[in-house]
C-alpha positions in Angstrom: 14.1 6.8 23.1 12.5 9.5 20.4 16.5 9.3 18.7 15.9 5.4 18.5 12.2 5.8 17.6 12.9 8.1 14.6 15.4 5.2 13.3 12.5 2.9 13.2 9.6 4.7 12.7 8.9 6.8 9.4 8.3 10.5 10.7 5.4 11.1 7.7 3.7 8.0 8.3 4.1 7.0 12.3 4.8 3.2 10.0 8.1 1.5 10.4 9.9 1.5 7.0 10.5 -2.1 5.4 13.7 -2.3 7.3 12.6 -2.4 10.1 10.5 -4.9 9.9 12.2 -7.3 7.7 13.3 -9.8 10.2 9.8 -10.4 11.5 8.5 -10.9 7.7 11.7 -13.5 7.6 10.6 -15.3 10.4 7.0 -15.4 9.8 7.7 -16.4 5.8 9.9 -19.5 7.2 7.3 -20.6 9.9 3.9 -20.2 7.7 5.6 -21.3 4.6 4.0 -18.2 3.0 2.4 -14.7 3.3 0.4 -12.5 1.2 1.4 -9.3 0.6 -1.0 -5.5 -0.5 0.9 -3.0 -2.1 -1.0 0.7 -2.0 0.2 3.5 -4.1 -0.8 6.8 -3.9 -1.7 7.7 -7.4 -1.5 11.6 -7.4 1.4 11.7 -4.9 3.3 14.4 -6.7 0.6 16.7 -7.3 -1.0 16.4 -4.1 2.5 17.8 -2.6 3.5 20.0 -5.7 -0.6 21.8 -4.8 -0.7 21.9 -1.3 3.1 21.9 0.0 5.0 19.5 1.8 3.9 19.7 5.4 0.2 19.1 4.0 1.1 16.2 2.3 2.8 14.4 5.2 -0.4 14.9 7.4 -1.8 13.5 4.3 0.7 10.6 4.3 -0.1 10.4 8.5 -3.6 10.0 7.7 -3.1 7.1 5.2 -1.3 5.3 7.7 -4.0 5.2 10.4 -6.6 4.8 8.2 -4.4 2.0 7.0 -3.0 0.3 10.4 -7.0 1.0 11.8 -8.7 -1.2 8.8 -6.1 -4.0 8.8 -5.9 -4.6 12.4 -9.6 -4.8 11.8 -9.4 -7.2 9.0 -6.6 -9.5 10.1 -6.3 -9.0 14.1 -3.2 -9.8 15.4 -2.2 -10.8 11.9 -0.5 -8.1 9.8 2.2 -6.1 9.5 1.8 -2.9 7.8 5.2 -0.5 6.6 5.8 2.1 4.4 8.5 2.7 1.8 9.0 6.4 0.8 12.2 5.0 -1.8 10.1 5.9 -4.9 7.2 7.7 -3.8 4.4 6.6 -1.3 4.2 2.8 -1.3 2.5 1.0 1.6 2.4 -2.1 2.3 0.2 -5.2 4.3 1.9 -8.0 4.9 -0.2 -10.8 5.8 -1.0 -14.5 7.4 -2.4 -16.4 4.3 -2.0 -19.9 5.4 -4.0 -19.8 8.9 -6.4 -17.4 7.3 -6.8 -20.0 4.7 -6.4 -16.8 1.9 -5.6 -16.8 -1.8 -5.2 -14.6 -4.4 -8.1 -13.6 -5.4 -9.2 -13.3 -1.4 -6.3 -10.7 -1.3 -7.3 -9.1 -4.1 -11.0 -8.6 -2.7 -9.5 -7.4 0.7 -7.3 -4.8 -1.3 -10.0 -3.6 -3.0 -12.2 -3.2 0.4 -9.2 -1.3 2.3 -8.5 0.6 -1.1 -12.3 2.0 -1.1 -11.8 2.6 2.4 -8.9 4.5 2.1 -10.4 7.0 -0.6 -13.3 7.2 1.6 -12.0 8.4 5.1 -9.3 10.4 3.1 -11.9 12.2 1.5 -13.6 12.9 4.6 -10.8 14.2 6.2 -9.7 16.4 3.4 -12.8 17.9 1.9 -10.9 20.7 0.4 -8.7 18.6 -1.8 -9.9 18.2 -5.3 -11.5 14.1 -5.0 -9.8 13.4 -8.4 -6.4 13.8 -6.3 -7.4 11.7 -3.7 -7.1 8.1 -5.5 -5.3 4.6 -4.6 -3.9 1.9 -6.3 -3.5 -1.9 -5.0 -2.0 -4.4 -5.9 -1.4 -8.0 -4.6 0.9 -11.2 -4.3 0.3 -14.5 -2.3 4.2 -15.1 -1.6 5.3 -18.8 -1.1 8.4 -19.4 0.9 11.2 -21.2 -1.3 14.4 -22.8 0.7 16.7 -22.1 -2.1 16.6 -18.5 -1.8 17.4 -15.9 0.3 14.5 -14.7 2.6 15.1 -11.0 2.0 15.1 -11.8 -2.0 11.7 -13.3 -1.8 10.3 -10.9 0.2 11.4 -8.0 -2.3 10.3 -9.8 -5.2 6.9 -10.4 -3.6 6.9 -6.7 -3.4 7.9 -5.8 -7.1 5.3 -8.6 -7.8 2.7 -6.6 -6.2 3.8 -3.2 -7.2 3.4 -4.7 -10.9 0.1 -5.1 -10.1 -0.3 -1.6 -9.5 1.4 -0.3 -12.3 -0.9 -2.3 -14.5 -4.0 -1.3 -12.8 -2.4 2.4 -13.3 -1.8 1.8 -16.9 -6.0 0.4 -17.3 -6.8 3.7 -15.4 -4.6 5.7 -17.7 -6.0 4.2 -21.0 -9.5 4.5 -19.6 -9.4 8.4 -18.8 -7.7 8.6 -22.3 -10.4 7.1 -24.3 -13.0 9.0 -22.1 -11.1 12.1 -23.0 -11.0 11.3 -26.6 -15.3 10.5 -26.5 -15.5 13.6 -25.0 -13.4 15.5 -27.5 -15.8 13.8 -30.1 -18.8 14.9 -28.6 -17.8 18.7 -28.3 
């Protein structure tokens, strides 16, 4: 059992990776004919690690994914599947029942937001002594449509680089809006 549950079960996180899961998220896609899916990114991933080590940051990463799995079984009960993928980084993701929750877009996008704020919040809280500046997420969101023509596992990832756009460009706004504060302050000295 703890052999097979390290296959399934990312050690950092105590999520299932993507993989695991991806027959599940098949088979709900094809019965509700869509799903909505939140992508959170870590934004300081790299310097959380490179300043506090590697066995801090995956207590870190442990944290995010019970403050995670706690809010969304709160928000969508019985409804949601969240995973991990550690490929590039620290990307979570919510994968969701849109149809019977009668959920769109901008719905998801609220949600995100909520669970985001969340997120900072409790991880705050639980690490005081990390500088709050580190301690930021980003989300991003897709409302995912199922389409017979394609291969389930093709939608799925594109609804994922979709929503991983998302959070690139809301990491480019946040980029642009530290430089220009930056640049005012630079003015005012």
């Amino acid at each position: 059992e703890p052999a097979r549950r390290s296959v399934i079960i990312d050690p950092a996180t105590s999520l299932p990776p993507i993989s695991a899961v991806i027959d599940r998220l098949k088979e709900r896609l094809i019965e509700q004919g869509e799903m909505g899916i939140i992508h959170i990114d870590i934004e300081s991933f790299e310097s959380i690690e490179t300043d506090y080590g590697w066995a801090f940051f995956d207590e870190f990463l442990r944290r995010i994914g019970e403050i995670l799995t706690l809010e969304i079984s709160q928000t969508f009960p019985g409804g949601a599947t969240v995973t991990v993928s550690r490929v590039a980084g620290s990307s979570f993701y919510v994968f969701v029942d849109t149809r019977s929750k009668k959920l769109r877009q901008e719905a998801l996008e609220e949600i995100a937001d909520t669970v985001r704020q969340r997120l900072v919040k409790g991880m705050r809280q639980r690490f005081p002594k990390v500088d709050a500046s580190q301690i930021a997420f980003y989300a991003g969101v897709v409302c995912l449509h199922y389409e017979t023509q394609l291969r389930l596992e093709r939608q799925i990832d594109a609804g994922r680089h979709i929503a991983g756009d998302a959070v690139r460009s809301a990491e480019q706004r946040r980029r642009r809006q530290l430089s220009r504060q930056a640049s005012l302050l630079a003015t005012l000295s």
